[in-house]
Phi, psi and omega in degrees: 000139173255161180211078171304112152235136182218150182274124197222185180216145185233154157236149150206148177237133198209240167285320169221178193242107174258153146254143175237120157304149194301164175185186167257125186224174188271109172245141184247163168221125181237149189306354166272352172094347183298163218198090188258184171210167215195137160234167186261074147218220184031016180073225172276015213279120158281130194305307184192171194171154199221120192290152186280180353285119191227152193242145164236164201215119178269144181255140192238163215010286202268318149258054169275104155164022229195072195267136179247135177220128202246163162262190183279314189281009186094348178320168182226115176249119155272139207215095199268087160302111193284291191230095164248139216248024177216185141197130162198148156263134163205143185281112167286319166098189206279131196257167180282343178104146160297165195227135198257138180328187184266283175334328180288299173321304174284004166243351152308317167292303211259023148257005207239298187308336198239041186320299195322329162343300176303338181142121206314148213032016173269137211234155186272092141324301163191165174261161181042029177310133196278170172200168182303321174255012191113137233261143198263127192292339151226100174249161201221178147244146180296164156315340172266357179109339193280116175343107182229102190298108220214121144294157225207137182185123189315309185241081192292106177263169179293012181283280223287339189257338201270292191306310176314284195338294212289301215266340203281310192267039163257321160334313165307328202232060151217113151306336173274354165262338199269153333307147146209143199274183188222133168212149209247149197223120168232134155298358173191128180241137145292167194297311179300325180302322170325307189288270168359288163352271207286355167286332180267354206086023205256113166303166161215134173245129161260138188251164174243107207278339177279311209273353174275324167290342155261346169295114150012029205296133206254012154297145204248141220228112150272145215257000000 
């Protein structure tokens, strides 16, 4: 991870156009290529920021001090460097992952045993299905056959829509999996993750984590 502070100005141009006026700010680079930009509020909230995959590019003569950092669709974040009062690299190396509350687990088990939850004829592939970036807590197939990716979450928020994303395209370049589709399973999604979802192609399920729990099972049980 790199970690810049500097006094800057961001642009960015896309679907729509924002500026952040100069200041002194945080920009992380992270080993996944991704490109945040940071003030010392908002908690963890990044100011603006661009999900990989994406490329940066530091600008030499004429833009030196002037870093672009582009996406697949061309979007652009320009990030115009005044001052800068920090520069560091550092390795984190592979992180273990969260590690989930008990409920969250346990509503991992009783969607993976109970798939048809999602929706009629979808079959279980595997739970914690691995990735480069972490293991995706469930994939599946749909009743057409189709590749499925399901994040899994108490409360869902855009963090949790932002990380399916992050899993859908690296998925997406495995030919024996591709397409593949996504749907993020919560007991309660906010409204903004919602919109951020359906904006990406992304389902949303809402689960009744009591009412998962009460079904019956239908399995045969020796007594």
């Amino acid at each position: 991870m790199r970690l810049v502070i500097a006094r800057c100005s961001v642009d960015y141009a896309g679907r729509l156009t924002a500026h952040l006026p100069s200041a002194p700010r945080l920009i992380l680079v992270k080993a996944d290529g991704s490109v945040s930009i940071h003030a010392d509020d908002r908690a963890y909230k990044p100011l603006n920021w661009m999900s990989p995959p994406c490329t940066l590019k530091e600008g030499a003569d004429d833009t030196e001090g002037v870093w672009t950092v582009v996406n697949k669709a061309g979007e652009k974040l320009i990030i115009t460097m005044e001052e800068i009062l920090h520069d560091s690299s550092h390795e984190l190396g592979v992180d273990p992952g969260l590690i989930k509350d008990g409920v969250e687990a346990h509503l991992q088990e009783l969607l993976a045993d109970r798939i048809e939850t999602l929706g009629e004829g979808y079959t279980l592939i595997r739970r914690e299905y691995f990735t480069a970036i972490g293991p995706v807590d469930i994939l599946c197939r749909d009743a057409d056959g189709q590749t499925v990716a399901v994040e899994l979450k108490r409360r869902g928020d855009i963090d949790g829509v932002e990380q399916l994303t992050r899993y859908l395209e690296l998925l997406n370049r495995d030919p024996h999996l591709a397409p593949v589709k996504g749907i993020f399973a919560a007991q309660e999604i906010k409204p903004q993750a919602r919109v951020l979802a359906t904006d990406r192609g992304i389902g949303c399920v809402v689960l009744d984590y009591n009412a998962m729990r009460g079904i019956e099972d239908d399995k045969l049980r020796l007594f």
